[in-house]
N, C-alpha and C positions, 0 to 999 in steps of 0.2 A: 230669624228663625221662626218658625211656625210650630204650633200644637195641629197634629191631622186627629180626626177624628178617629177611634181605633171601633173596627168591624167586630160585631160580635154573634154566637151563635144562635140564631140559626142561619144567618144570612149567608144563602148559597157563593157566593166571592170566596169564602175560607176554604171552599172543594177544590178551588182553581189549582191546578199546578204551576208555578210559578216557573218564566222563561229565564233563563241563563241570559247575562247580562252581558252582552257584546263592547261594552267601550265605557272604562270608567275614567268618568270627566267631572268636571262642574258641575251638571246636572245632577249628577248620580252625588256628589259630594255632596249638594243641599239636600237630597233626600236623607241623606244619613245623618245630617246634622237635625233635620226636622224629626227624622225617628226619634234620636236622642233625645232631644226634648221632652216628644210627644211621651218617652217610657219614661225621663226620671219623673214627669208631671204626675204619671198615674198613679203609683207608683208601681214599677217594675226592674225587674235583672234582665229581661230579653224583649225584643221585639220581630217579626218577620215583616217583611216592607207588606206582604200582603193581608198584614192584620189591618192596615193602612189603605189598603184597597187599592195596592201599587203590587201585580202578578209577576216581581222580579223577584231572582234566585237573592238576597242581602237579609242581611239576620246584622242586627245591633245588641253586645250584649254589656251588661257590667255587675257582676254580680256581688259588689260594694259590701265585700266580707271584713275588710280591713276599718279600722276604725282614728282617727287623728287623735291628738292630746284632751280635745273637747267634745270625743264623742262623739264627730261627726262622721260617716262615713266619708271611703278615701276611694275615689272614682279613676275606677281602672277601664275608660272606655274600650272595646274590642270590637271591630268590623269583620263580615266575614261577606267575603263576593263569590257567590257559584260554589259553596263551603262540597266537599264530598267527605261522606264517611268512609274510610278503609281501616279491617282488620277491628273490628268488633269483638269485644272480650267475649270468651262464653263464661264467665262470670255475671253472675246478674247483681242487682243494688235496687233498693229501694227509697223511691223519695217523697215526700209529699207536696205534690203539683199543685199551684193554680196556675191560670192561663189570663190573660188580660184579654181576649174574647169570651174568657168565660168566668166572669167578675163575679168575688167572692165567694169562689166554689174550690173546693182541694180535696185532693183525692190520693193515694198512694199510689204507682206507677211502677212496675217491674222492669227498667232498660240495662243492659249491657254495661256492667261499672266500668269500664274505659273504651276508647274508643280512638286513632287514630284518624286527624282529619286535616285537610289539606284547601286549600283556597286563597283569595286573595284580598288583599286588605284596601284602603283606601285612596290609596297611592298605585294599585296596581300592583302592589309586590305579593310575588307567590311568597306561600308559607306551608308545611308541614309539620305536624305537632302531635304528641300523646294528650289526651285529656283523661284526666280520672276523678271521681267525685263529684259536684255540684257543676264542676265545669262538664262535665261529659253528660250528665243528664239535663242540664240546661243548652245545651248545643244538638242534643238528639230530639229534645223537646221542639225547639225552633227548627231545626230543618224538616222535621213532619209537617207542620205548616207549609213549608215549599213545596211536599210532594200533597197538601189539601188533608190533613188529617190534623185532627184536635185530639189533644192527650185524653179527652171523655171517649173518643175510640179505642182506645184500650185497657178500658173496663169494661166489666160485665154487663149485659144489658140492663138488668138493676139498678146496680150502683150509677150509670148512665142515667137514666129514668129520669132517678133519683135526683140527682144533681140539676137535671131541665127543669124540673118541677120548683124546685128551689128556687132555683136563676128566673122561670115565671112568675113565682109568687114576691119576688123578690119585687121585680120591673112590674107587677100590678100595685105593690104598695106602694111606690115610688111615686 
C-alpha cells in the first residue's frame, strides 16, 4: 500500500468532474486500499479518489465514531463506486466541515440532514441505503468533489475569502 499525495486548493484537478467507473477490478482495488491509507495517515473520515489526483467517481470513508476498550478508535471502512444521491431531505443540518484539500480550515456547512444513496461497493455489489447525520453530511461532502466543488463553495464569499487567506498564511509559514 501506498500514501498518494492529496491535491489541495487551489489546484485546478479539484474542478474536475470525475468519470464513472466502468469495471471494478484489482486496479481499482489498490487504489482504494491506497486512498485508505493515504485518509487514516492524514488524518481523515472521507476521501474522493480525486483529492488524489485520480478523476474517478470512488469516495473512501470511515468516520471512526466508535471507540474499543482502549480508546482506540473501531474502523468501519466503507467504499462507495459511482455513489448517486436520491430523495434528499428538505430538512436541512448543520455541520462543521474541514476538508483534507483544504487543511486546517472548518467551517459550518447547511446540507440536507438525510439523504438516500445508492452505488457500489468494492466487490461490485450494488447497495441502496438511508443516510442520516454525520454519515449523510460526510457522503454529500465527498460526492461534491466528484461533481469539482469544495465545501468552501458553499459559503459566502467572506467566510471563503477568509478561509484562503488563512490556508495562505498558513502554507507561507510553513
Amino acid at each position: 500500500m501506498a500514501l498518494l499525495p492529496i491535491i489541495e486548493v487551489p489546484d485546478p484537478r479539484l474542478r474536475l468532474i470525475s468519470q464513472p467507473v466502468e469495471k471494478v477490478d484489482d486496479e481499482l482495488r489498490a487504489l482504494i486500499a491506497d486512498m485508505f491509507d493515504t485518509m487514516y495517515d492524514a488524518p481523515g473520515i472521507g476521501l474522493a479518489a480525486i483529492q488524489v489526483g485520480v478523476p474517478k467517481r470512488v469516495i473512501v470513508m470511515d468516520l471512526q465514531e466508535q471507540e474499543d476498550e482502549e480508546g482506540k478508535p473501531i474502523r468501519e471502512p466503507r467504499v462507495f463506486i459511482n455513489p448517486e444521491i436520491l430523495e434528499p431531505a428538505e430538512e436541512q443540518s448543520v455541520y462543521t466541515e474541514g476538508c483534507l484539500s483544504v487543511p486546517d480550515q472548518f467551517a459550518d456547512v447547511e446540507r440536507p440532514a438525510r439523504c438516500r444513496v445508492k452505488w457500489l461497493d468494492e466487490k461490485g455489489d450494488a447497495h441502496d441505503e438511508q443516510f442520516e447525520g454525520l454519515l449523510a453530511t460526510c457522503i454529500q461532502h465527498e460526492m461534491d468533489h466528484l461533481e469539482g466543488i469544495v465545501f468552501i463553495d458553499h459559503l459566502s464569499r467572506l467566510k471563503r475569502d477568509m478561509i484562503l487567506k488563512k490556508l495562505n498564511k498558513a502554507r507561507k509559514a510553513a
